[in-house]
Backbone as a chain_set.jsonl record, in Angstrom:
{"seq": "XXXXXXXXXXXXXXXXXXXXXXXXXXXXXXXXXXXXXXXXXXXXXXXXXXXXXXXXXXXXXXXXXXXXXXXXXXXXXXXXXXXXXXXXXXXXXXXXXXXXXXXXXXXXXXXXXXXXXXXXXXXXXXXXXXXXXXXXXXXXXXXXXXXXXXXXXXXXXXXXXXXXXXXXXXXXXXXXXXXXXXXX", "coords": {"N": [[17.179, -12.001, 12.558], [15.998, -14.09, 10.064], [14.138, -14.173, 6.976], [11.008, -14.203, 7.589], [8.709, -17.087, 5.616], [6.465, -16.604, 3.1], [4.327, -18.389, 3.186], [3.711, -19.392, 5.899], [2.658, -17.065, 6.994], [-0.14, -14.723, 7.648], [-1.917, -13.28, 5.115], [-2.994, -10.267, 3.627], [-4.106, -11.081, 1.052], [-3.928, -12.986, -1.472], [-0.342, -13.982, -2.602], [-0.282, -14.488, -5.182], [-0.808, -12.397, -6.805], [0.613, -10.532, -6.793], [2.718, -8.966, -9.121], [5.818, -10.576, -10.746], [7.372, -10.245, -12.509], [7.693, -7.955, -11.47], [9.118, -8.062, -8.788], [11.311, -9.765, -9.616], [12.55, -7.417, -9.681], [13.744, -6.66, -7.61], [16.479, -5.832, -5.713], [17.844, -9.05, -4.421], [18.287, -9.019, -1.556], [15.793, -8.089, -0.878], [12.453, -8.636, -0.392], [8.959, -9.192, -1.472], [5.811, -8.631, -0.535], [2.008, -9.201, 0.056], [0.594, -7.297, 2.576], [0.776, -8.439, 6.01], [-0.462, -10.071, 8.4], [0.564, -9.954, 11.042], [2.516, -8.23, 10.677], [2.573, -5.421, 12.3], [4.484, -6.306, 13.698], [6.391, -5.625, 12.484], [7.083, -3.526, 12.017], [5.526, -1.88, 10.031], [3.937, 0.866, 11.095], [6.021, 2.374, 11.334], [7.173, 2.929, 9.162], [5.469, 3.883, 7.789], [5.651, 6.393, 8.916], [6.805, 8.164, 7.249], [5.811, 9.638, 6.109], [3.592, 11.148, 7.592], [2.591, 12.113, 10.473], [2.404, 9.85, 13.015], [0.294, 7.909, 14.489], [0.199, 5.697, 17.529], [-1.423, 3.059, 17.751], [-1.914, 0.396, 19.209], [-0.63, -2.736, 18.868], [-3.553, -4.634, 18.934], [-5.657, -2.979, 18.37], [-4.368, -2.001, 15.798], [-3.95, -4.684, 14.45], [-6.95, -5.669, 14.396], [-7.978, -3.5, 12.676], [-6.196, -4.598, 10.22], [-8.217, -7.286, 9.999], [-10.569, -5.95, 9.081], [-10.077, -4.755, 7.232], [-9.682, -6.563, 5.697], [-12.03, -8.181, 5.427], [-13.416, -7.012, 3.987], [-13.066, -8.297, 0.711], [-11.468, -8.248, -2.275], [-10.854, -5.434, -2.591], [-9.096, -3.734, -1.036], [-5.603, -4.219, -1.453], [-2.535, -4.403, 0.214], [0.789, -3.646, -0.035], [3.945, -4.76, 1.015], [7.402, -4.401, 1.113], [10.306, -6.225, 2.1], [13.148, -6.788, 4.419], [15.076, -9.217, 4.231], [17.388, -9.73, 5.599], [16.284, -8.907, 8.207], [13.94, -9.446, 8.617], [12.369, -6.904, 8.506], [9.771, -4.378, 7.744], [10.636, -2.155, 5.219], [9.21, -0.916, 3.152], [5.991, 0.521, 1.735], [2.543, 0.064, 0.322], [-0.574, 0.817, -1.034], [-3.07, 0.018, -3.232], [-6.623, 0.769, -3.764], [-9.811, -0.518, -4.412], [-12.266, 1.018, -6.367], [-15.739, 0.313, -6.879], [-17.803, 1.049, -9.676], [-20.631, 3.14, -10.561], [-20.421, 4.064, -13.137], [-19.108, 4.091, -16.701], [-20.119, 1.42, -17.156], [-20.703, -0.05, -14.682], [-17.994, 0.283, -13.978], [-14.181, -0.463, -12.566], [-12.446, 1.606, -10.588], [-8.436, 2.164, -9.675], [-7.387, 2.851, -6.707], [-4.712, 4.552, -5.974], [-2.321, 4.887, -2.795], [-0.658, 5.535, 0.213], [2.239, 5.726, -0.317], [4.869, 4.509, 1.1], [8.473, 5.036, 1.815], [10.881, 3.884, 4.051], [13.483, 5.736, 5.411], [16.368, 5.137, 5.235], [16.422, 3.783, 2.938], [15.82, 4.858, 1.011], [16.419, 6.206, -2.204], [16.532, 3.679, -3.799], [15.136, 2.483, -5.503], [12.973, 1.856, -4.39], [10.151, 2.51, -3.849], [9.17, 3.047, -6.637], [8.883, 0.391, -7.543], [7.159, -0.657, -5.878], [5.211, 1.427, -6.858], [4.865, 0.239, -9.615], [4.27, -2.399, -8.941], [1.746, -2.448, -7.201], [0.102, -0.851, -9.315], [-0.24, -2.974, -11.344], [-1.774, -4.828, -9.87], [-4.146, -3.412, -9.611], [-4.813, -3.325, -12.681], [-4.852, -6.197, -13.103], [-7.276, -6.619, -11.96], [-9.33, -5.296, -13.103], [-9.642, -2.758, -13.229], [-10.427, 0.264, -15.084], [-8.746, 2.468, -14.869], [-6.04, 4.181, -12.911], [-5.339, 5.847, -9.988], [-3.624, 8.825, -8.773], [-3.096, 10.732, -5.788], [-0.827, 13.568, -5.334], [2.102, 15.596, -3.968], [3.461, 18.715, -5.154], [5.994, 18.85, -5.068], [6.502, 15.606, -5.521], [5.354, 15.262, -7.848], [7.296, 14.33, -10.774], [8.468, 12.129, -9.754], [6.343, 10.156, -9.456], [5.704, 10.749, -12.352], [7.798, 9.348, -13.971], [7.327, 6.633, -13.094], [5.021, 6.779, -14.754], [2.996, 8.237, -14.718], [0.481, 10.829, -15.412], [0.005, 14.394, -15.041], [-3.354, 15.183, -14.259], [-6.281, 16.828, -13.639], [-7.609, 18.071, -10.594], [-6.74, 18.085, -6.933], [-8.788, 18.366, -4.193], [-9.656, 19.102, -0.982], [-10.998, 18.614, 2.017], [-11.186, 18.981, 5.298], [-12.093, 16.987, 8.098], [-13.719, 18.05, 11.358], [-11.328, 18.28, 14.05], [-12.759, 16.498, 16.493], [-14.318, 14.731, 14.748], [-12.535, 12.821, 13.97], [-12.063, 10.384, 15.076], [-13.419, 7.029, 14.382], [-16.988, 6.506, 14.285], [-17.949, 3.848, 16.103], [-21.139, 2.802, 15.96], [-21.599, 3.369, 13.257]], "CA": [[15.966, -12.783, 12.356], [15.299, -14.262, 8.907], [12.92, -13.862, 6.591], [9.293, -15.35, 7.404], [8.299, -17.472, 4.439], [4.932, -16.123, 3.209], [3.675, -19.776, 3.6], [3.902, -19.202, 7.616], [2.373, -16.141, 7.438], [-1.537, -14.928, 7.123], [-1.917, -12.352, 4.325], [-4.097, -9.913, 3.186], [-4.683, -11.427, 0.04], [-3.027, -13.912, -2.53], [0.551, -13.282, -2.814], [0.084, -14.774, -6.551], [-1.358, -11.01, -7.408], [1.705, -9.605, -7.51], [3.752, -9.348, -10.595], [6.756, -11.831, -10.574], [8.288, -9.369, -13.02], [8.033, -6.846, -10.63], [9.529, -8.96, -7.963], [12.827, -9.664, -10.193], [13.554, -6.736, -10.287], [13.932, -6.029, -6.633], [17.518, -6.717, -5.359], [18.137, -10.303, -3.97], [18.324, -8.751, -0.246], [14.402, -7.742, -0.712], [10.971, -9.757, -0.932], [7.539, -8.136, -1.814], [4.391, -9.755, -0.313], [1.04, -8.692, 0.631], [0.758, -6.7, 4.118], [0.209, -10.024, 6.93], [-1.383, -10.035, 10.293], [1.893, -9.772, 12.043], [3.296, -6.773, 10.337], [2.819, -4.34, 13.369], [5.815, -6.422, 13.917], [7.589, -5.723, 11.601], [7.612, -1.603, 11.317], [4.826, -1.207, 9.533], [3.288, 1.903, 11.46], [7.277, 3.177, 11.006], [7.465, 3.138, 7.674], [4.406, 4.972, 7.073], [5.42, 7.864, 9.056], [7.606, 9.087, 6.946], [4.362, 10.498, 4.981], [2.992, 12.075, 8.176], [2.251, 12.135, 11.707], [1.311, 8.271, 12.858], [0.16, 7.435, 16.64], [0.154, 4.373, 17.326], [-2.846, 2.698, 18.181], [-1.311, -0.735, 19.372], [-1.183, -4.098, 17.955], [-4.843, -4.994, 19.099], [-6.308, -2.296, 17.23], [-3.725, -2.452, 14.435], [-4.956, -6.245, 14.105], [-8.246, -5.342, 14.462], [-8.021, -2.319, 11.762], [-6.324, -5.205, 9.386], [-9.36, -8.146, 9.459], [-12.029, -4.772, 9.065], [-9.504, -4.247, 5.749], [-9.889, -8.225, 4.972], [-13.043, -8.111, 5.52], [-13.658, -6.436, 2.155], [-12.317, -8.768, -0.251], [-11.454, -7.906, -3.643], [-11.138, -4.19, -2.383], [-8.014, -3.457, -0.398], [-4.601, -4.906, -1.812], [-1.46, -3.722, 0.642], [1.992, -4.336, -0.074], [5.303, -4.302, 1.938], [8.847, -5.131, 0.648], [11.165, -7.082, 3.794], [14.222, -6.487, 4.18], [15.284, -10.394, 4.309], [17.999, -10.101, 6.837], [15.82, -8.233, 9.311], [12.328, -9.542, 8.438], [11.445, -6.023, 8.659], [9.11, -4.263, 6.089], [11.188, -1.224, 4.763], [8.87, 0.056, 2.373], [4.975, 0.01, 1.643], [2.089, 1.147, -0.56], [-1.654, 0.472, -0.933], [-4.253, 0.202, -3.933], [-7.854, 0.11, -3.004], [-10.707, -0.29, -5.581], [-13.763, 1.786, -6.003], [-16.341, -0.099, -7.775], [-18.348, 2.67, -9.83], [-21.541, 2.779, -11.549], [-20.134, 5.28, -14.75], [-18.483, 3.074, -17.855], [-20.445, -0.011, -17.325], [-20.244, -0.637, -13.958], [-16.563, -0.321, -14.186], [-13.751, -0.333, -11.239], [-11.154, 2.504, -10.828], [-7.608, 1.963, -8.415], [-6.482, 4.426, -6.359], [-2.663, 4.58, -4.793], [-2.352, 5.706, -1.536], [0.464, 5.829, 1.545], [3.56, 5.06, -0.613], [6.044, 5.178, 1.869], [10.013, 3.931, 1.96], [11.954, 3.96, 4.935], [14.705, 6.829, 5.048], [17.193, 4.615, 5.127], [16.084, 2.854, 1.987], [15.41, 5.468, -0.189], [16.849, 6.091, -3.844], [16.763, 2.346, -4.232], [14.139, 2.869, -6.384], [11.514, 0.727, -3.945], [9.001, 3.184, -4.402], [8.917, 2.51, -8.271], [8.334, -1.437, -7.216], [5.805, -0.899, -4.812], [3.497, 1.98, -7.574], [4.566, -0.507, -10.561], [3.456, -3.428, -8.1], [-0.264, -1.61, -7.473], [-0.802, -0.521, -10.989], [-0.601, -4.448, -11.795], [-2.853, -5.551, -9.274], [-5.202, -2.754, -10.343], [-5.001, -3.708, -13.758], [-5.236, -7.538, -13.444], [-8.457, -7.007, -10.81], [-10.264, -4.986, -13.806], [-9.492, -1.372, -13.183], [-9.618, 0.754, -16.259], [-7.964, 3.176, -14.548], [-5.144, 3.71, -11.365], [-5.285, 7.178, -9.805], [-3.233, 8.702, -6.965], [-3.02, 12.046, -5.494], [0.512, 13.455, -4.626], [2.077, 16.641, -3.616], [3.979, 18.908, -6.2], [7.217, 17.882, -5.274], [6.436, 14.22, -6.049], [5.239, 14.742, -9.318], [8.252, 13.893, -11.113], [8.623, 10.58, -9.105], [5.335, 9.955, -10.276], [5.729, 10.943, -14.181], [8.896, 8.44, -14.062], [6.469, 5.704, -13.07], [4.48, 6.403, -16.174], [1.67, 8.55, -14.438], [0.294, 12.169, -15.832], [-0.903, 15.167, -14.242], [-4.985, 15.355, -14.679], [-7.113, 17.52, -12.778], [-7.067, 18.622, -9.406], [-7.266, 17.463, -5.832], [-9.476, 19.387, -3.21], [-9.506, 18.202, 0.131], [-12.203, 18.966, 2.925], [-10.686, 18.116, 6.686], [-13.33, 16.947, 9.395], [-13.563, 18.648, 12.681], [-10.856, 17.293, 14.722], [-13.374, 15.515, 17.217], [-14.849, 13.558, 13.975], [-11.737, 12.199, 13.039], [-12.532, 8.597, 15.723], [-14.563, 6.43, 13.609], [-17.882, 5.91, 15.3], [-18.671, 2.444, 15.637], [-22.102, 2.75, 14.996], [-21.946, 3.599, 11.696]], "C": [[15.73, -12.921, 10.854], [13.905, -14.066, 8.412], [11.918, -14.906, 6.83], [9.108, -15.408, 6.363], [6.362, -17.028, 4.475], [4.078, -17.282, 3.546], [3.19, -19.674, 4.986], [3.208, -17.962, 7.902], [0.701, -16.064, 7.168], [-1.997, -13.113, 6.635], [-3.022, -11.734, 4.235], [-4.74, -9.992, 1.808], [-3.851, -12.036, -0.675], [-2.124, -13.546, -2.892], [0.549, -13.045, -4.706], [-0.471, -13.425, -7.383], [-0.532, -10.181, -7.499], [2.769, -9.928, -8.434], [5.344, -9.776, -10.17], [8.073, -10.589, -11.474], [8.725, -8.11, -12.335], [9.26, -7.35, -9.376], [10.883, -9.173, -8.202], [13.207, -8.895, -10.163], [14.346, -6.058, -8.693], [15.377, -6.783, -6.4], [17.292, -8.038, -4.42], [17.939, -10.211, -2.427], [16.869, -8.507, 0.542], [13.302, -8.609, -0.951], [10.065, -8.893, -0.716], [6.674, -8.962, -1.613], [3.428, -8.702, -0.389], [1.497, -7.979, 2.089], [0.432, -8.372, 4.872], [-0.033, -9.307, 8.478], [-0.418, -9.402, 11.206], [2.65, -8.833, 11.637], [3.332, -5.647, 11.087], [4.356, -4.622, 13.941], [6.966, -5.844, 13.826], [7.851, -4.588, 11.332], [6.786, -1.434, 10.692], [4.561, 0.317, 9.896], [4.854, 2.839, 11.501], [7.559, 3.049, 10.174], [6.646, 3.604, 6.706], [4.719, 6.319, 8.049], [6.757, 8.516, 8.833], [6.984, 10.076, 6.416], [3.869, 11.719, 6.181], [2.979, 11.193, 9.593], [1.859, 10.693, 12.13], [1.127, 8.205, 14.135], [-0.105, 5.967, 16.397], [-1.169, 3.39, 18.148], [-2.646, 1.201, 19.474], [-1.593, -2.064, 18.923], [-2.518, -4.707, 18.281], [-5.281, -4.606, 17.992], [-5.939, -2.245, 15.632], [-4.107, -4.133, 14.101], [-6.367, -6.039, 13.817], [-8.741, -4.247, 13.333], [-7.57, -3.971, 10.37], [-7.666, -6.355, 8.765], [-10.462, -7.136, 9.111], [-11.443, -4.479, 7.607], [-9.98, -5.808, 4.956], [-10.908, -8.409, 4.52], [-13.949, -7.942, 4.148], [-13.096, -7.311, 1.445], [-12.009, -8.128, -1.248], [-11.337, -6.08, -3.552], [-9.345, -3.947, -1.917], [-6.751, -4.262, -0.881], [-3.448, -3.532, -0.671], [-0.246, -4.195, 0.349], [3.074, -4.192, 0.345], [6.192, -5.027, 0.819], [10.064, -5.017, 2.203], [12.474, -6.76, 2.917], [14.372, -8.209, 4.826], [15.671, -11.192, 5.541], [17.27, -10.04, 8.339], [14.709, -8.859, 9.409], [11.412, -8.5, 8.766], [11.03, -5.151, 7.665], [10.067, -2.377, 5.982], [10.271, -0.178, 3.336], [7.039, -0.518, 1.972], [4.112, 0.66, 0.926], [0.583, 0.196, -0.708], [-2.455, 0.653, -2.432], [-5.47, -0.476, -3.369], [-8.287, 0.339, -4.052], [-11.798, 0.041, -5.538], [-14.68, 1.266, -7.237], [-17.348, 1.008, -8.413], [-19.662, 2.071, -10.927], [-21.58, 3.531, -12.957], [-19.24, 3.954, -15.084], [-18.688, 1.864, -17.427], [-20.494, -0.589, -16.018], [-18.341, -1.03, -13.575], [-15.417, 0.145, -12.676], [-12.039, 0.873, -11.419], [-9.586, 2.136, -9.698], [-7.143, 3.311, -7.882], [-5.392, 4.311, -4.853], [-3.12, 5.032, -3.502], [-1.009, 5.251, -0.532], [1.457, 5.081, 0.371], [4.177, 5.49, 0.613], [7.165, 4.29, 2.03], [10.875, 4.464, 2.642], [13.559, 4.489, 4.604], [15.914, 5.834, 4.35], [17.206, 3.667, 3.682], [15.616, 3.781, 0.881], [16.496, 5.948, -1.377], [17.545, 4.773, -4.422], [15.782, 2.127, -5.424], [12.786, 1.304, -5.733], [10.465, 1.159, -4.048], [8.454, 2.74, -6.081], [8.445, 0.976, -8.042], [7.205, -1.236, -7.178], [4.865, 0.1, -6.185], [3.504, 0.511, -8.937], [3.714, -2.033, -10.046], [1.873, -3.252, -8.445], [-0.694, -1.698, -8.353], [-0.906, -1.933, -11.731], [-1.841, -4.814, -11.36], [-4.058, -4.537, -9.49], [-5.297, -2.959, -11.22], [-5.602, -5.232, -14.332], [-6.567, -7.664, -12.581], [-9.547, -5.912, -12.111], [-10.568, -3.377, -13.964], [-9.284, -0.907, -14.992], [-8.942, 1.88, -16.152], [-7.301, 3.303, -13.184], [-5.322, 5.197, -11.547], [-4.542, 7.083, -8.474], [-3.206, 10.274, -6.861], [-1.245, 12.567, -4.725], [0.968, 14.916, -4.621], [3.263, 17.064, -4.98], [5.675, 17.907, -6.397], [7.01, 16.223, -5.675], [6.347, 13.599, -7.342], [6.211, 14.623, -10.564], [9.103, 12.527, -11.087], [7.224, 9.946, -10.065], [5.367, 9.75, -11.603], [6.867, 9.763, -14.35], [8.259, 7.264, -13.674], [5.261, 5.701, -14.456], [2.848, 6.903, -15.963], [1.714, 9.765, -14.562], [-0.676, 13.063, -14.833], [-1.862, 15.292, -14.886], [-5.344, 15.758, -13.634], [-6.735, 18.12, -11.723], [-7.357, 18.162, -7.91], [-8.044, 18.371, -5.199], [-9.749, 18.264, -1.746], [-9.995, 19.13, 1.134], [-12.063, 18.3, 4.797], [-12.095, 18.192, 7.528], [-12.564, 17.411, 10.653], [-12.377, 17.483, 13.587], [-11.824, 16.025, 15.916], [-14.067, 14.272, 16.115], [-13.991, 12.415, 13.325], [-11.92, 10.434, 14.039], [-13.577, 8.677, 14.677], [-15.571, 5.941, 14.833], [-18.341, 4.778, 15.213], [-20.114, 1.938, 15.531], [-22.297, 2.969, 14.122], [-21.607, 2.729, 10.719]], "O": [[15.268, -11.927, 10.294], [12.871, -13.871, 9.05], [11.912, -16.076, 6.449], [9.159, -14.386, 5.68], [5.471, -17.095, 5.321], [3.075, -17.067, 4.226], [1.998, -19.958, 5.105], [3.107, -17.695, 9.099], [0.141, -17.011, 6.617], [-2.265, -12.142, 7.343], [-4.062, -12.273, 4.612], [-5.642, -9.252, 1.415], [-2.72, -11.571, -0.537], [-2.304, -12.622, -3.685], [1.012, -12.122, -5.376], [-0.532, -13.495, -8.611], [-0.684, -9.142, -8.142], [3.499, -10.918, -8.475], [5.916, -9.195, -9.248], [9.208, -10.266, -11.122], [9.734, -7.429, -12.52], [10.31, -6.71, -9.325], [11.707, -8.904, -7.329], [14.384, -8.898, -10.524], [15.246, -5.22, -8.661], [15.57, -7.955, -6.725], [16.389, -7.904, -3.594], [17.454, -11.208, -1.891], [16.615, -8.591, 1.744], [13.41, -9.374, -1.909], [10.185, -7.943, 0.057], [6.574, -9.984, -2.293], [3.701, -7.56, -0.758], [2.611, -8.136, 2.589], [-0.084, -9.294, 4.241], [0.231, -8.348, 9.204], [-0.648, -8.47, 11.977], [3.608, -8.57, 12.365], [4.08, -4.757, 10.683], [5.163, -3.819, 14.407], [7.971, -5.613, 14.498], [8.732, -4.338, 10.51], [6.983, -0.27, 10.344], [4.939, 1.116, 9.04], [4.737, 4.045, 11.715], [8.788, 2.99, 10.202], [6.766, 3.751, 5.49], [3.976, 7.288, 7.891], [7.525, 9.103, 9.595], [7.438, 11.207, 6.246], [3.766, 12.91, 5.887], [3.258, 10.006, 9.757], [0.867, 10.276, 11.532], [2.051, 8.532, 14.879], [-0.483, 5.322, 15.419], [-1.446, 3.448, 19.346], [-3.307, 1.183, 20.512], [-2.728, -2.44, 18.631], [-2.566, -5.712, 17.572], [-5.399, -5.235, 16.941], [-6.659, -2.36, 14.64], [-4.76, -4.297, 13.071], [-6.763, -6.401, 12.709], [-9.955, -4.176, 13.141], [-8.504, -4.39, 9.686], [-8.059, -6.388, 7.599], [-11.487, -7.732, 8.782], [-12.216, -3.994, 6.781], [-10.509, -5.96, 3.854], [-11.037, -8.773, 3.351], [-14.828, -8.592, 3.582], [-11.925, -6.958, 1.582], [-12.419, -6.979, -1.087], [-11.774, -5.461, -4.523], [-8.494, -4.073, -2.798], [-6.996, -5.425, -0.56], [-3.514, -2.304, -0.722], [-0.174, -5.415, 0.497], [3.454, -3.082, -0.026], [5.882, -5.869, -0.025], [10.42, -4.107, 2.951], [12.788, -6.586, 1.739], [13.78, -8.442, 5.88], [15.245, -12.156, 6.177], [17.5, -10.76, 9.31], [14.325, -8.871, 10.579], [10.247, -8.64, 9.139], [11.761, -5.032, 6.682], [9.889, -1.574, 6.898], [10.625, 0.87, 2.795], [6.782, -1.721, 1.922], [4.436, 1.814, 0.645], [0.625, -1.018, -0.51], [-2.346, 1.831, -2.773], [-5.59, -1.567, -2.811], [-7.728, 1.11, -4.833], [-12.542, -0.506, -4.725], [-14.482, 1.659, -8.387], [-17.715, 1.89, -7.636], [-19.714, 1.112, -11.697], [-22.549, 3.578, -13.714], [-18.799, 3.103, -14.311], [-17.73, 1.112, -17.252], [-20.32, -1.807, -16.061], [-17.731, -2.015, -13.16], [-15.811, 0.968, -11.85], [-11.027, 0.818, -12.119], [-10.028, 1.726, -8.625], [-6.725, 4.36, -8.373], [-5.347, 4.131, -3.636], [-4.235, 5.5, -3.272], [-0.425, 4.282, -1.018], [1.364, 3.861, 0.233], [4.052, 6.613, 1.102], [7.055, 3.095, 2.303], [11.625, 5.347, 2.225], [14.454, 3.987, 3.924], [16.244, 5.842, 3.164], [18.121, 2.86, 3.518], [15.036, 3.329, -0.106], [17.652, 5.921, -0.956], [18.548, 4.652, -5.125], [16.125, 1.306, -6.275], [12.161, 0.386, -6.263], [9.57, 0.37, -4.352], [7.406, 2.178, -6.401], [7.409, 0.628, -8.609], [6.327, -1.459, -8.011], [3.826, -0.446, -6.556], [2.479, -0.119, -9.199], [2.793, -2.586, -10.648], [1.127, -3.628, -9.349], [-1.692, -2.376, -8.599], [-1.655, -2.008, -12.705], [-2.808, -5.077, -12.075], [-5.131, -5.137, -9.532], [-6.526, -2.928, -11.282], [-6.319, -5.512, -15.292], [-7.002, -8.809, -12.46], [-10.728, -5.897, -11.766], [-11.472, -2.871, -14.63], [-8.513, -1.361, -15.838], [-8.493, 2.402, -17.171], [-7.807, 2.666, -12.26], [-5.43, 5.791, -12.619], [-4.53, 6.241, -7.576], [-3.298, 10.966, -7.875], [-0.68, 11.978, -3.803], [0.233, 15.637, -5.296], [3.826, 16.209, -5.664], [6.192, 17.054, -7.119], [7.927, 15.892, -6.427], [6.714, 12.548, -7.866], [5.598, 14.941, -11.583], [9.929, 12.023, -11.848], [7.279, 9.4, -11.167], [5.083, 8.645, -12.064], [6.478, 9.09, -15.304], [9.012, 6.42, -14.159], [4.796, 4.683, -14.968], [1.845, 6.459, -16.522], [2.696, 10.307, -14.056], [-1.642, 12.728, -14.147], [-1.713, 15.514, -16.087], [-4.912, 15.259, -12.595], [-5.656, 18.713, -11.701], [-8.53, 17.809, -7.79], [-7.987, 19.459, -5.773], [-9.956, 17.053, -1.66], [-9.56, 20.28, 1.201], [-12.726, 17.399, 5.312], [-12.908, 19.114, 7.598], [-11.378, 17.284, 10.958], [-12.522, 16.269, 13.727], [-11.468, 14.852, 16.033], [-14.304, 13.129, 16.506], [-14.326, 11.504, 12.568], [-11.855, 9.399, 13.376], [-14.268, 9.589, 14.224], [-15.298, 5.323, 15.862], [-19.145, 4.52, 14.318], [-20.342, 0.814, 15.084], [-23.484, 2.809, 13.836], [-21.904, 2.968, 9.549]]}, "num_chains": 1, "name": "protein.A"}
């Protein structure tokens, strides 16, 4: 199955937000869009669990989880890279933006789920996909990109051009709180 032209497809936001220079540099066999509607298709929810545990909700809800991401404009940027031949997404990675009321009203990015399909790893698609992000955080007004990552990673990380600062802490909810309640 060839690649779907992004034209044909319905994105989660303007492909023209991702860097072109980034884009060159991916081999000829790869394309880098936004996440699209139809990406349950395509392996998404298997190419994030290489990170961790994923259930699968099914394409309803996975549809239904993307327009609740759309929804937000100017907030959520996702990005896959296709594997051409397959039209399936082999590797993926998220910046979201937290608008803040410290330095002026100013907006921070922060990484989240890199993940690149076993079979696709030390291609250096990971490096795409954070140098990808840290664009579209930069050209949307961020004066800073943050991500949180485990020790082993930080080395992947520092080779992308990002320093250790501070510390994470992390506070799990009761397993019964983890459904989102839809009244809230």
């Amino acid at each position: 199955m060839p690649l779907t032209p992004d034209s044909q497809l319905d994105l989660l936001f303007p492909a023209e937000l991702i860097s072109d220079d980034v884009r060159s540099q991916l081999h000829p066999d790869l394309h880098m869009r936004p996440l699209a509607s139809t990406d349950y298709k395509r392996g998404h929810l298997n190419v994030l669990s290489v990170l961790t545990i994923v259930s699968d909700p099914g394409e309803p809800a996975w549809v239904a989880q993307f327009n609740a991401i759309r929804a937000l404009p100017k907030t959520y940027y996702t990005i896959v890279i296709i594997d051409r031949a397959t039209d399936m997404i082999v590797a993926v990675g998220t910046v979201f933006i937290e608008r803040k009321f410290l330095r002026g009203l100013a907006s921070v990015g922060h990484i989240e789920d890199i993940a690149v399909d076993k079979r696709q790893q030390g291609k250096k698609l990971g490096l795409r996909i954070i140098q990808a992000l840290t664009a579209i955080s930069e050209k949307t007004g961020c004066y800073k990109t943050i991500l949180n990552c485990s020790n082993e990673n930080i080395p992947f990380y520092e080779k992308c051009g990002y320093k250790t600062k501070e510390n994470e802490m992390a506070k799990y909810a009761p397993e019964r709180a983890v459904t989102p309640n839809p009244r809230l």
